[in-house]
C-alpha positions, 0 to 999 in steps of 0.5 A, a space after each residue: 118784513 111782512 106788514 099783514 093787514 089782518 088784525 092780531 087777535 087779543 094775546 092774553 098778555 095784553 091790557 085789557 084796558 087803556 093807559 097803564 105802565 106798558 102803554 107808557 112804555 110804548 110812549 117812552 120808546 116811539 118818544 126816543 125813536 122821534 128824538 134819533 129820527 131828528 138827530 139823524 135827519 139834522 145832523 149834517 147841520 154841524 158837519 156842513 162846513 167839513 162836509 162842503 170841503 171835503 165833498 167840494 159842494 156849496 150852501 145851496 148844494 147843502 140847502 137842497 140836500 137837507 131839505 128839498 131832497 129829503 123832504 120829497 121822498 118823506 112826503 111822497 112815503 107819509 101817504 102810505 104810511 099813513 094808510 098803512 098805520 090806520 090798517 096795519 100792524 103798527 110794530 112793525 112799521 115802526 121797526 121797518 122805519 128806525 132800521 131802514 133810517 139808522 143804517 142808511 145814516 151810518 152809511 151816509 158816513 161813508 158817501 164819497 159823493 154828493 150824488 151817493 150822499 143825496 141818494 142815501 139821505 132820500 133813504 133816511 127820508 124813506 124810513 123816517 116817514 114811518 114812524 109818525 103816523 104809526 106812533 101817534 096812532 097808537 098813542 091814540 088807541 092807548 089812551 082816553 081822549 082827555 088822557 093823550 095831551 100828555 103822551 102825545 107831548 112826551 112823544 113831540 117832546 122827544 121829537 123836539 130833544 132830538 130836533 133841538 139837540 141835534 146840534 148838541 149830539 153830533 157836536 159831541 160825537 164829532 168832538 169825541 172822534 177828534 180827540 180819539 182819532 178814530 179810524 174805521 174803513 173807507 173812513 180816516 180820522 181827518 173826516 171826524 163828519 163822517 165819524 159823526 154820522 155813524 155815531 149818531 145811526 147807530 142808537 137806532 139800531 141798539 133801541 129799535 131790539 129792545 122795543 122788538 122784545 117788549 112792544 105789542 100791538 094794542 087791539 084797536 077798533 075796527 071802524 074802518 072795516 065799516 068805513 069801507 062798506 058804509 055809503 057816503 052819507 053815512 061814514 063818520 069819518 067823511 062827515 068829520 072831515 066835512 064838518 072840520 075841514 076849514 079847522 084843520 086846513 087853516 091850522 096846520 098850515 098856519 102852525 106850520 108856516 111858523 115852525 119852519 123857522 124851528 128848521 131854519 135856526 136848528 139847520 142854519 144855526 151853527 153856520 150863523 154863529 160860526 160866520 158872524 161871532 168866528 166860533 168854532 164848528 164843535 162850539 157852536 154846536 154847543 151853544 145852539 144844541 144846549 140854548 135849543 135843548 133845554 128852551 123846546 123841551 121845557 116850552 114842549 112840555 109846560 104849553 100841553 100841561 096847560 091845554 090839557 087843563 084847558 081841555 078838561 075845563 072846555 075853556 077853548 078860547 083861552 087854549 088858542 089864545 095861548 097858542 096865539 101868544 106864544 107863536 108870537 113871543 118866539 116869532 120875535 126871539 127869531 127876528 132878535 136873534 138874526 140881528 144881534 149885535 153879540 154871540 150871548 144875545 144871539 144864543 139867549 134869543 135862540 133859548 127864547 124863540 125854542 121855549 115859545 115855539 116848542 110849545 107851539 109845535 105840539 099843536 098839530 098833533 094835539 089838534 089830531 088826537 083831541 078832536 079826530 076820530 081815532 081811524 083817521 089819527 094816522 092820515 090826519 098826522 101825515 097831513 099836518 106832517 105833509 104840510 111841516 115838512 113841505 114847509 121846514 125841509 122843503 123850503 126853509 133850508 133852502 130859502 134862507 142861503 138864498 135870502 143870504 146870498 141876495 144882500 147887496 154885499 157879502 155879510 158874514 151876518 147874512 145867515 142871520 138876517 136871513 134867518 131873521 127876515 124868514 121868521 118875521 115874513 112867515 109870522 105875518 101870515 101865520 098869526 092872522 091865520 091862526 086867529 081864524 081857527 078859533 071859533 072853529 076850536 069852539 066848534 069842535 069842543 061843542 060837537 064833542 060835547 054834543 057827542 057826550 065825549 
């Protein structure tokens, strides 16, 4: 698919303005993309116990193959999507995207090998990195400053539905090749994982045609054409980042530090409750899937309500402060949650931490479209997304079975402790982090102000 680095002329069928219906229809469709990018991504969380008999391989093995090798081919990928998001044409490469990952996850369904299944996961990987910075992109060329709290949450909101939810959908896939005993080639219904997967790629591929009919690529600025020719001293890109540097380098990597614990309850989640409370798979499906779903999603949505009004009002202190706290409410749930003495507690603890931190992690993209300049929008997300993923699918995937593995005698609760001591070991460092971004909040609202924007 050719990705041409030329802008499209204005169609006249385009809006001359921003924000409007059809702007929103982009949010709607890029916000459904990131729900089937996570769904996809964390489905092997509720397979793994079928998965690890069938394919013969260990927690670690697993660990490594939800994260480290899924997360170094992301993030070797979001550098030129990110460059390619900011010049090129973004339609595009979000169709490239949700093609390339959906078809490689219906067809990790029918791996025969750890080797095949690693090999097809890096693809998953592959295309998945296009969409972030393409999207929040055109979220950004839509609408006004004040305006993009909201669409930006309605995309991190899907995120998070899928993020949380994975559990919830693959569970009911799985449940419903089981009870259908499904039969597809190279697939028998006594590996309903492998059902599974292909259940849950093919949504991608139905949504992905009807965004082809109704999308367009928004005319943007062309601010980087003079990005390229204008000395140093004068880009307005390189002085923002001169000014804002401590800003965003001590805040992502500080929201990041804390929401990979997102990671290590949505991935590790299930084998907890199915090792320590002896649910089922497809049960504790449910339960993670349901409690995750509905906590991220409502904390994804009521926590940029209030920071738009915090914005619009220029009270910057109480938006970190509100952060602040809700990073440190969820961080408590977590630690709650791994040493619970019942399945219940365990599973309202889980709906807790996913309320706060679902709130918390529409922060690194509310800190790119509220004070970045919309020609760095895209690089500016895949740094904050390099750091996420370095962190969520480098680290906490395989951190947690080895913490597990390292108690002094082999605990059916391990998971949850190490799930626990996780969560309390990254808050530790991520809180006092946080704390020191917020005169560098005031900072930047004040050059806005200072800007007249």
């Amino acid at each position: 698919m050719a990705l041409s680095s030329t802008p499209a002329p204005a169609r006249l069928d385009q809006p001359t303005r921003k924000g409007g219906r059809r702007a929103w229809a982009i949010v709607i469709f890029v916000a459904l993309f990131g729900m089937m990018s996570y769904i996809d991504r964390q489905a092997l969380a509720v397979v793994v116990s079928d998965l690890r008999l069938d394919l013969g391989i260990s927690d670690v093995q697993m660990g490594w193959l939800m994260g480290p090798a899924f997360f170094v081919v992301f993030n070797l990928a979001l550098v030129p999507a990110a460059w390619a998001a900011d010049r090129w044409n973004r339609k595009r490469i979000i169709v490239f995207g949700v093609v390339t990952w959906s078809l490689l996850t219906m067809g990790s369904g029918l791996a025969q090998s750890y080797e095949q299944l690693l090999l097809l996961r890096c693809g998953v990987a592959l295309g998945e990195a296009m969409l972030a910075p393409a999207a929040l992109s055109l979220i950004a060329g839509m609408f006004e400053r004040y305006e993009r709290p909201l669409p930006t949450a309605t995309y991190v909101v899907g995120c998070t539905i899928g993020a949380s939810g994975s559990a919830l959908f693959t569970a009911a896939v799985m449940d419903a090749a089981v009870g259908l005993n499904l039969t597809v080639p190279y697939v028998g219904g006594e590996a309903p994982w492998r059902l599974a997967l292909l259940g849950v790629g093919l949504p991608g591929l139905i949504l992905v045609t009807a965004f082809v009919l109704v999308a367009w690529e928004p005319v943007r600025k062309q601010d980087h054409e003079q990005d390229r020719t204008a000395p140093a001293i004068g880009n307005p890109s390189a002085s923002f980042l001169r000014e804002n540097l401590l800003l965003y380098l001590f805040g992502f990597v500080s929201l990041c530090l804390f929401l990979m614990n997102m990671s290590s309850v949505a991935l590790w989640g299930p084998s907890f409750l199915v090792r320590t409370f002896e649910v089922t798979q497809v049960q504790s499906g449910y339960m993670i899937g349901v409690s995750s779903l509905i906590g991220g999603v409502a904390g994804s949505l009521l926590l940029p309500a209030l920071i738009r009004h915090f914005v619009q009002q220029r009270r910057t202190n109480a938006m970190s402060n509100l952060v602040l706290g809700t990073m440190i409410v969820a961080a408590t749930c977590a630690v709650a949650a791994g040493f619970a003495p019942s399945l219940w507690l365990a599973v309202l603890c889980i709906f807790g931490f996913m309320f706060f931190a679902g709130g918390a992690a529409t922060m690194p993209t509310l800190m790119v479209q509220l004070y970045a300049p919309q020609q760095l929008t895209g690089r500016l997300s895949a740094v904050a997304l390099f750091i996420l993923y370095f962190l969520s699918y480098g680290l906490a995937p395989v951190l947690v079975p080895m913490v597990a593995d390292s108690w002094e005698t082999a605990s059916p609760a391990a998971l949850g402790y190490a799930i626990a001591s996780l969560a309390l070991g990254s808050s530790l460092i991520a809180l006092p982090l946080f704390a020191v971004t917020r005169p560098m909040f005031r900072s930047a609202e004040a050059a806005l102000s200072k800007r007249g924007e």
